[in-house]
N, C-alpha and C positions, 0 to 999 in steps of 0.2 A: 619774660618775653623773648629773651635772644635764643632759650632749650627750645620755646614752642618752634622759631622760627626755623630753627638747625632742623627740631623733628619733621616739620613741613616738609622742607626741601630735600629729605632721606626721604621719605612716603613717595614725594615727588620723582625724585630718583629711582624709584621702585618699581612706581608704576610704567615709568617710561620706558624701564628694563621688561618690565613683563610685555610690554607691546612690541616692542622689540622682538620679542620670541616667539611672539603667534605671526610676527609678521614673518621672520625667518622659517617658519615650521612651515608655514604657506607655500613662499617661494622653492623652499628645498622639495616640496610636494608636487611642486609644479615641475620641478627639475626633471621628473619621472616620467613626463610627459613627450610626443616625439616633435614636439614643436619648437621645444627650447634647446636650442644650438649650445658647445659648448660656448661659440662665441655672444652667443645671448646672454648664458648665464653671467659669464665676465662682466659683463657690458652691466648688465642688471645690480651686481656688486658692487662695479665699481661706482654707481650711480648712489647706491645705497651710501656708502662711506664718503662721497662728497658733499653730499644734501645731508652728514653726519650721523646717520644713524646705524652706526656700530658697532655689533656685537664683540663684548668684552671677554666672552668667555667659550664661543663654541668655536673658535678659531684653534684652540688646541689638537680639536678632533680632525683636522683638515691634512696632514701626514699620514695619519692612520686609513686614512678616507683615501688617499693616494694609494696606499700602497696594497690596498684591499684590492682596488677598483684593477689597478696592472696584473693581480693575479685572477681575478677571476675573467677577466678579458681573454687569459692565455688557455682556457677553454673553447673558444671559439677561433684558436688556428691552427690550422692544419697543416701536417707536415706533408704531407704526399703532396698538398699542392704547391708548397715549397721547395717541394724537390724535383718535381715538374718544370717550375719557373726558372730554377738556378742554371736551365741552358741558356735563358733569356736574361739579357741585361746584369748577370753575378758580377765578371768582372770590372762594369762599368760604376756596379754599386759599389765594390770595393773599394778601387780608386777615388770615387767621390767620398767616403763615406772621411779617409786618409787624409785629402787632400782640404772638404773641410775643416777638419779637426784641427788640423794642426794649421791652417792659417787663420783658425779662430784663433787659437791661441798665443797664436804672433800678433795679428792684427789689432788683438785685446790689450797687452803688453803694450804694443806702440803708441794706441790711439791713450791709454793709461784708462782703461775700461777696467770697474770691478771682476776678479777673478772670477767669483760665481757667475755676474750675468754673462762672460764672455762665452764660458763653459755652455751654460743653458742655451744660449742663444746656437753655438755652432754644432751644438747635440741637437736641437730642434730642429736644427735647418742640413744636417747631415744624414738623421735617418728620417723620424716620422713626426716632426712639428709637437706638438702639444705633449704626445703620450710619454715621448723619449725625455722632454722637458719632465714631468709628471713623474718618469720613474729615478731620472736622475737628482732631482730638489734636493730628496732626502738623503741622499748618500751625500751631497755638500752641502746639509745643512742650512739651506739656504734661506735669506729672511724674506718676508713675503712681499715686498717690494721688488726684490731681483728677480724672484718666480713670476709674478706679477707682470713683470716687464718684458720678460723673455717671451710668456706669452704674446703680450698685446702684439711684438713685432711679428711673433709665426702667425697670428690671424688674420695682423693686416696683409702680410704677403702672400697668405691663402688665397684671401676674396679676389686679389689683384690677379693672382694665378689663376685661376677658377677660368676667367674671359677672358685675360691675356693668350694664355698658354694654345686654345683652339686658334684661335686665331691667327697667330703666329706659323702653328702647323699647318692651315689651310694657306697662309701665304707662300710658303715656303714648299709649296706641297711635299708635307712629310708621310709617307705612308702610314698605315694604322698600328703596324709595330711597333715604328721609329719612334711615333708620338708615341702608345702607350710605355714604353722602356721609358723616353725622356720626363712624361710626368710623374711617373715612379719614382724616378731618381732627384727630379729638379721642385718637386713640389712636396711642400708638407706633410700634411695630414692627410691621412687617409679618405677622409669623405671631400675632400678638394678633389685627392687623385681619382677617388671613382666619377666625380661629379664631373670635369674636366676630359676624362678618358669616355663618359656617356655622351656626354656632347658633340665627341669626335668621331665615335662607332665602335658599333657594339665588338668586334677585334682589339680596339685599343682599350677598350674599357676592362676586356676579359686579361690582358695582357698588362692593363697598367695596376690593375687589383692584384696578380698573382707575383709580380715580381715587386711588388710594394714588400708582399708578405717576406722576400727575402731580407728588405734592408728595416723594417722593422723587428725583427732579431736580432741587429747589431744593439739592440739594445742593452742582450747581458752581458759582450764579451765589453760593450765599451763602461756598462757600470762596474763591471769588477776591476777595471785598468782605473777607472776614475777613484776608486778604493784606495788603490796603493798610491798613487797620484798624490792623492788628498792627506795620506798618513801626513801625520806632525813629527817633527823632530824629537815630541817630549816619549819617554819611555812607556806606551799604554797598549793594551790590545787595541786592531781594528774592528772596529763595529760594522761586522758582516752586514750587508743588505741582506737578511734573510729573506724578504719576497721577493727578489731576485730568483731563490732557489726553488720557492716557491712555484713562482711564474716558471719555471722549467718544468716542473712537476708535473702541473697542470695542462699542460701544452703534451708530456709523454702521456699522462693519464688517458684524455681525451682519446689520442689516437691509437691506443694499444686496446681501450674497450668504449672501443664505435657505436657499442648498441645503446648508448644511454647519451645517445645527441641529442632530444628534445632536449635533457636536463642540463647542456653545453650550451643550446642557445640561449636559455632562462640566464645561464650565469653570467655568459659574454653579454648581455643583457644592462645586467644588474652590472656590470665592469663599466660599461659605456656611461649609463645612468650614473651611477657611483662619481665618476670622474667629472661628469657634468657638477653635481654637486660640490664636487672639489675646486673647481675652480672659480663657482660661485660665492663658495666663502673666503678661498683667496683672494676674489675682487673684492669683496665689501670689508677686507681690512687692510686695503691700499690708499694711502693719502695723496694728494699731488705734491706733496712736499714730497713724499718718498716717489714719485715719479720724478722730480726734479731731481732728486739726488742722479739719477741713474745715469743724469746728462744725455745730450743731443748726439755725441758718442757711439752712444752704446746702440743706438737706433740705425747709425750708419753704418758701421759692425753687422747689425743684422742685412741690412740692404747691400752691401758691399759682398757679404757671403753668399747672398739667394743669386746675385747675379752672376758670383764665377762658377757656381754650380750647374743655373742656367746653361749658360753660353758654352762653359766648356765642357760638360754633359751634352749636348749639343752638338759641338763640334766633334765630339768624339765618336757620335752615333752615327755622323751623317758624314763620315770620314771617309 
């Protein structure tokens, strides 16, 4: 009686693993779709793994899935229009880029914030919110609770930016420059800063899209400094971010043989999509207990960052 009961409860176990998979093969199918935000898919994860359902075994593929999605992405930027922008807003993206970094890293240290999440967090919120999180994980190893977290603070401060950030420009009456430089610089993620800079006019919009593309390329000189950074004391090679090198690749390729941009957009595409699904199986193997670890900390670090970037990107513009 007790073999039958053990076999039951394996079969059991089984079956609940296989529904599991068509339910995950669904959602990641859906992920492909232009409706589901990355902050949707998050949302959607993390929902999945509270109400406990799981997946044991495709969480593996989720690094891989990262660092696919950062290189084919770098098919879909252009450097002429980056070097167009870099008379607009370069040095104030500099300074910012400096000035968060390193008071993440202070502020991390003080408030006694995990190393990783301090790292993702003031990378996210220095150059491009999610993707710069997204390229960085992998090079510190990070467990999916810290990546986890780091997101959830660059989303909520996205949506908050989104309608803040116009608003504030219409009170203040900032021109359409001034705004597009300042949402480039003081806002996340890309589809906030174009959503934000449409809202404001189509000048800020053109302006806060192109000089985006600037401070989203600190993305490889700050991973390979995060490389040496991260070396260990112990006597080992460092484990090159090869899609680092990649994503450079891809980005010369693109713009040295122009005539095969339909096949640029398919891949930037398939990069955006890709990441979407990455961050949906990073949700759904996040527990609240691993949100608790991360403390109330680590969340103020994030908030604490978006606002001196804010204000004194800000002040610096309208100087």
């Amino acid at each position: 009686m007790e073999t039958v009961k053990v076999f039951n409860e394996i079969v059991t176990i089984e079956k609940k693993l296989k529904n599991y998979n068509w339910l995950y093969s669904i959602i990641i199918g859906l992920c492909f779709l232009p409706f589901i935000s990355p902050a949707i898919a998050l949302f959607i994860g993390l929902v999945l793994s509270f109400v406990g359902l799981r997946h044991e075994n495709i969480h593996k593929y989720t690094s891989k899935i990262l660092q696919a999605s950062i290189v084919f992405m770098g098919f879909g930027m252009s450097l002429s229009a980056v070097i167009s922008a870099s008379k607009t807003g370069f040095w104030e993206t500099v300074i910012s880029v400096i000035v968060v970094m390193v008071l993440g890293i202070l502020l991390g240290k003080l408030f006694k914030v995990e190393k990783n999440i301090a790292l993702l967090i003031a990378t996210g919120t220095a150059i491009c919110g999610g993707s710069a999180i997204a390229a960085v994980a992998p090079i510190l190893k990070s467990k999916n609770y810290q990546t986890s977290f780091a997101l959830i603070v660059v989303f909520v401060l996205n949506a908050v930016a989104l309608f803040l950030f116009p608003f504030i420009g219409h009170r203040f009456g900032l021109s359409q420059e001034t705004f597009g430089n300042w949402a480039a610089i003081a806002i996340h993620d890309t589809s906030s800063v174009v959503g934000a800079g449409a809202i404001y006019g189509d000048k800020a919009l053109q302006i806060a899209t192109t000089v985006k593309l600037i401070r989203a390329l600190w993305i490889i000189p700050l991973s390979l400094i995060i490389v040496f950074m991260n070396k260990s004391g112990e006597k080992k090679a460092i484990s090159f971010p090869w899609f680092i090198l990649l994503f450079v690749i891809a980005i010369v390729f693109a713009n040295i043989f122009p005539q095969f941009q339909t096949s640029y957009q398919h891949f930037d595409w398939l990069g955006k999509r890709g990441m979407v699904v990455a961050l949906f199986l990073i949700g759904s193997n996040i527990s609240v207990h691993e949100i608790k670890k991360s403390g109330a900390k680590s969340f103020a670090l994030g908030i604490i960052l978006w606002a001196v970037i804010a204000v004194g990107s800000l002040l610096l513009l309208t100087r």
